[in-house]
Phi, psi and omega in degrees: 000268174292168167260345168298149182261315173221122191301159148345116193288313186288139194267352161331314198274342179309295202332289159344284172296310174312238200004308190283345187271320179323281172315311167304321203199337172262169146255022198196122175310318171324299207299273171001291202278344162307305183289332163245028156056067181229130193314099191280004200259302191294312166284004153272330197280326161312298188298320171289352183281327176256025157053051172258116148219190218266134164280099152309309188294326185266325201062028170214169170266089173276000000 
């Protein structure tokens, strides 16, 4: 899926990147985060320092 190895530190930029593999290739943040072998309780919490969470219903972090 991705060519990254590891997302993004910063988190605009995690934002990004999670949101486009969302849209792209998961159905799911869980699914995502199984798959790039990523903590998801440290990366929503990133996301949440810029006052993003995660939309089950959208599948992306709004």
């Amino acid at each position: 899926m991705s060519t990254l190895s590891q997302p993004p530190k910063d988190p605009v930029m995690l934002l990004s990147f999670v949101n486009t593999q969302l849209r792209d290739y998961y159905d799911s943040f869980n699914e995502l985060a199984d798959a790039l072998a990523i903590d998801r309780r440290h990366t929503a919490e990133q996301l949440r320092s810029i006052g993003y969470e995660y939309d089950p219903a959208t599948n992306q972090f709004v």
